[in-house]
C-alpha positions in Angstrom: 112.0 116.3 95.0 112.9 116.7 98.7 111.2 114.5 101.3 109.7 117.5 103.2 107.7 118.3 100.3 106.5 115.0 99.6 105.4 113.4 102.6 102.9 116.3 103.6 101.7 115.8 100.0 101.7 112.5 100.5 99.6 112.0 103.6 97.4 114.2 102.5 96.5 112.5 99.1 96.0 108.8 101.8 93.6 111.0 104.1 91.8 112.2 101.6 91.2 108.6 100.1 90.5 107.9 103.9 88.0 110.2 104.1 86.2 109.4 101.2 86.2 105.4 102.1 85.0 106.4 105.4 82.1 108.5 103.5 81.6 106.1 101.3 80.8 103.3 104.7 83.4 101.4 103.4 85.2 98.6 105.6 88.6 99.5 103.9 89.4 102.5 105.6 90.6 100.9 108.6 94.0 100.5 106.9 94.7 103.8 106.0 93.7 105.1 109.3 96.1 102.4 110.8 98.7 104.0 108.0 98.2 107.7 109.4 98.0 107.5 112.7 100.2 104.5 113.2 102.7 104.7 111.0 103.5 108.9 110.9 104.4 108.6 115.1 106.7 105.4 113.9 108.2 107.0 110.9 109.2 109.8 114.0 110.6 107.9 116.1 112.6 106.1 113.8 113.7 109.3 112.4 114.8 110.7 115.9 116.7 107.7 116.8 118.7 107.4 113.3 120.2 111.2 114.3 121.6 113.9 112.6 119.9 117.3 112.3 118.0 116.1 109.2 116.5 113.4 111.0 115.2 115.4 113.6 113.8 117.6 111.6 112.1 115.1 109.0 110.7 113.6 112.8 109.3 117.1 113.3 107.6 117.3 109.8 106.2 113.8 110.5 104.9 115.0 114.0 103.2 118.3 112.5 101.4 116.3 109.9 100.4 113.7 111.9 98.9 116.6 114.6 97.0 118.4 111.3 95.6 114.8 110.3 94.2 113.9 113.5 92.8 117.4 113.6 91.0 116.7 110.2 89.9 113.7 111.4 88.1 115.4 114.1 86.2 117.2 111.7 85.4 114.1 109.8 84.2 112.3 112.6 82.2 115.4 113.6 80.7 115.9 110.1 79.6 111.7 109.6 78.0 111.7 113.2 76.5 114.9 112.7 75.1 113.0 108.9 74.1 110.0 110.5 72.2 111.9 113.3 70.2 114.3 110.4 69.8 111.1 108.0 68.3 108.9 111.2 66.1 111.9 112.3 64.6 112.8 108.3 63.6 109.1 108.3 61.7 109.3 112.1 58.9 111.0 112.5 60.3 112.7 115.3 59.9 116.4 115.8 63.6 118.2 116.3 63.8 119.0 119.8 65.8 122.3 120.9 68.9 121.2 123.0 68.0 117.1 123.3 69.6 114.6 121.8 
């Protein structure tokens, strides 16, 4: 199985174990966060500097799926603030105010 098949699958089996710790208010998913967006720029850069045209391009594959993993993680962020803000509000007795936060 060739490398630029499995590292895409790869990270994106650890994100979405990621995500679901992070769901799940779990402390654990510090380390796979530090894995993703830590170690995909190293795994680059290490790539570049080893050479060749297969290195360069295995550094490019690890930049492109770091760039759609921190995009997803936008989204994730987005979606558990956005949770936390409905969940806190549902247990107030607050009325929803149009354009306030």
């Amino acid at each position: 199985m060739s490398p630029f098949i499995v590292v895409p699958v790869v990270v994106g089996v650890l994100w979405v174990v990621h995500a679901f710790l992070s769901m799940a208010g779990s402390r654990e998913y510090r380390y796979t966060r530090w894995i993703l967006f830590a170690g995909l720029p190293v795994l680059a850069v290490t790539m570049v500097l080893s050479g060749g045209m297969v290195g360069f391009m295995f550094a490019l594959l690890a930049v492109l799926t770091w760039l759609v993993v921190a995009f997803l993680e936008v989204f994730l962020v987005m979606g558990a603030t956005v949770g936390r803000h409905a969940q806190a509000r549902k247990h107030s007795n607050e009325p929803a105010q149009a354009g306030g936060l």
